[in-house]
LOLUMLO-598698 format. One record per residue (C-alpha): residue number from 1; residue in one letter; z, y, x. Coordinates in Angstrom, 1 decimal, padded with zeros to 4 digits. Layout:
BEGIN
REC,NUM,A,Z,Y,X
...
***
This chain:
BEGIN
REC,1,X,-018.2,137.7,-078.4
REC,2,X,-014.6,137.3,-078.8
REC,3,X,-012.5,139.5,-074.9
REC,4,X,-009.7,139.2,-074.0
REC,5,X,-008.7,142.1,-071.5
REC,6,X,-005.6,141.9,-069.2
REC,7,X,-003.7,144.7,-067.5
REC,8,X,-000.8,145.1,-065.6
REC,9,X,-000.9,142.6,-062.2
REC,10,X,000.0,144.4,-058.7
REC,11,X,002.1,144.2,-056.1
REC,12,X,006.1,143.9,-056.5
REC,13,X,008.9,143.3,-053.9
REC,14,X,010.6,139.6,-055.0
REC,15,X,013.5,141.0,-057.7
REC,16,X,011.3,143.5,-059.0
REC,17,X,009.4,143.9,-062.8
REC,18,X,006.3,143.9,-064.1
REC,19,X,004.7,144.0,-067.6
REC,20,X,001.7,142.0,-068.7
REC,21,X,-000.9,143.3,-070.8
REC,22,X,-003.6,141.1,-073.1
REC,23,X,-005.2,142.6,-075.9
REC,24,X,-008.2,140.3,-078.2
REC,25,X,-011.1,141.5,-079.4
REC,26,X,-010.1,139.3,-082.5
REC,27,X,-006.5,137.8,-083.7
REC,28,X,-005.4,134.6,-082.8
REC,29,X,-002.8,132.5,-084.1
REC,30,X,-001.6,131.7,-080.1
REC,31,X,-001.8,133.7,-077.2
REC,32,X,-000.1,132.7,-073.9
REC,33,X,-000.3,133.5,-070.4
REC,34,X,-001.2,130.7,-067.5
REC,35,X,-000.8,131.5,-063.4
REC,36,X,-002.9,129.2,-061.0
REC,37,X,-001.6,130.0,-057.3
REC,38,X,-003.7,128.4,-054.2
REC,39,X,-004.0,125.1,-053.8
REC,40,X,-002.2,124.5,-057.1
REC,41,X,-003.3,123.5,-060.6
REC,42,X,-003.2,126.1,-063.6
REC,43,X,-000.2,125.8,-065.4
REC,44,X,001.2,127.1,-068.7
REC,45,X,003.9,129.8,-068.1
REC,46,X,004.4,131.0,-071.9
REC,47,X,002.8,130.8,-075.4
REC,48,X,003.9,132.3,-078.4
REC,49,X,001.7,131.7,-081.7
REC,50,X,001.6,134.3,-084.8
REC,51,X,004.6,133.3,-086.4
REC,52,X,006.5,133.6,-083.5
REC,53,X,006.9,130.4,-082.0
REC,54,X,007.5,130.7,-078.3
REC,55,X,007.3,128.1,-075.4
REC,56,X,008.1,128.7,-072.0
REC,57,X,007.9,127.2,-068.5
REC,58,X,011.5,126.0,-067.1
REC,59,X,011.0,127.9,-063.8
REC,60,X,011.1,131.3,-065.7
REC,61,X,012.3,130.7,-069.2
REC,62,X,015.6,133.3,-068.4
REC,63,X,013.2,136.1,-066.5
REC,64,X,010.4,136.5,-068.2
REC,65,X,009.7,137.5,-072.0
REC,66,X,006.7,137.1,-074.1
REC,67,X,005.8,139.3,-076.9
REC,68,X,002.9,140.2,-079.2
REC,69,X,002.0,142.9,-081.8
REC,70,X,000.1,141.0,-084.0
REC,71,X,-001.3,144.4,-085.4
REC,72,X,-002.9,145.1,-082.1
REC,73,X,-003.8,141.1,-081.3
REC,74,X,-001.9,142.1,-078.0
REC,75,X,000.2,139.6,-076.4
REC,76,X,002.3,141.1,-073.3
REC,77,X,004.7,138.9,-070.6
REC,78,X,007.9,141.0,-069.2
REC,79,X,008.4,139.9,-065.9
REC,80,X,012.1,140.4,-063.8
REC,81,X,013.2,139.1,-061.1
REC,82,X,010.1,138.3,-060.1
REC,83,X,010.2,135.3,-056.6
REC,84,X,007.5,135.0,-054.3
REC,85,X,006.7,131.4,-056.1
REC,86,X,005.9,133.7,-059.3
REC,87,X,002.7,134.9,-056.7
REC,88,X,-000.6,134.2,-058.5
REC,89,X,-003.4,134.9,-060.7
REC,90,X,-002.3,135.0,-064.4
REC,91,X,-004.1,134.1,-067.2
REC,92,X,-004.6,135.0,-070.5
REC,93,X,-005.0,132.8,-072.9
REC,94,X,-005.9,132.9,-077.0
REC,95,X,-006.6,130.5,-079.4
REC,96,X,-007.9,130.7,-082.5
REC,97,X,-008.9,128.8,-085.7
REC,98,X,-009.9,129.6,-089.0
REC,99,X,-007.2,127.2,-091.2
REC,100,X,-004.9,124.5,-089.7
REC,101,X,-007.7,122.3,-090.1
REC,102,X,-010.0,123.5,-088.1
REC,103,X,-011.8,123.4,-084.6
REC,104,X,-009.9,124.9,-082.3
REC,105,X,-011.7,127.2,-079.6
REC,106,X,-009.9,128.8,-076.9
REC,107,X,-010.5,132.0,-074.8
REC,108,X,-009.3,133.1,-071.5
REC,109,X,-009.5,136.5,-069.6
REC,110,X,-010.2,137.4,-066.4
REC,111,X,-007.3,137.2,-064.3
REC,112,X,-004.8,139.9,-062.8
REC,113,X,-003.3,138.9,-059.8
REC,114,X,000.5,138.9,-059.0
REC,115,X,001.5,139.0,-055.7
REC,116,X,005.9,139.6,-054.5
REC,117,X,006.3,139.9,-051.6
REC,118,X,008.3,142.1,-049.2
***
């Protein structure tokens, strides 16, 4: 059964840093992280696929910095200046599939919450 475990989520004042942590049971050819605050939808806040191909969400594309070891099939989000509209449960996310042609399945882990506030 293919885990992916997540570390790092707490509680920051708004400007402050935190580091994400998501490492798979197997590797994946993308990982990403989601958030989903209350009330609100899940959204996509950054992907970055084995080759190093990285996507991020307008609202923090110049404060927060995705990673991964591909040795460790870890993926990790650096997060600065963090706002109180960055407050919410973050997901990780990994995909994988065998060739390009293949099924797609997708995994997500449990959730770490974010909160900034003062």
């Amino acid at each position: 059964q293919v885990q992916l475990v997540e570390s790092g989520g707490g509680l920051v004042q708004p400007g402050g840093s935190l580091r994400l942590s998501c490492a798979a049971s197997r590797s994946m050819y993308a990982m990403g992280w989601y958030r989903q605050a209350p009330g609100k939808q899940r959204e996509l806040v950054a992907s970055i696929t084995s080759g190093g191909l990285i996507n991020y969400e307008d609202a923090v594309k110049d404060r927060f910095t995705i990673s991964r070891d591909n040795d460790k099939n870890t993926v990790y989000l650096q997060m600065t200046n963090l706002k109180p509209e960055d407050t919410a449960v973050y997901y990780c996310n990994g995909k994988f599939r065998r060739t390009i042609y293949s099924t797609i399945y997708e995994y997500w882990g449990q959730g770490t919450q974010v909160t900034v506030s003062s």
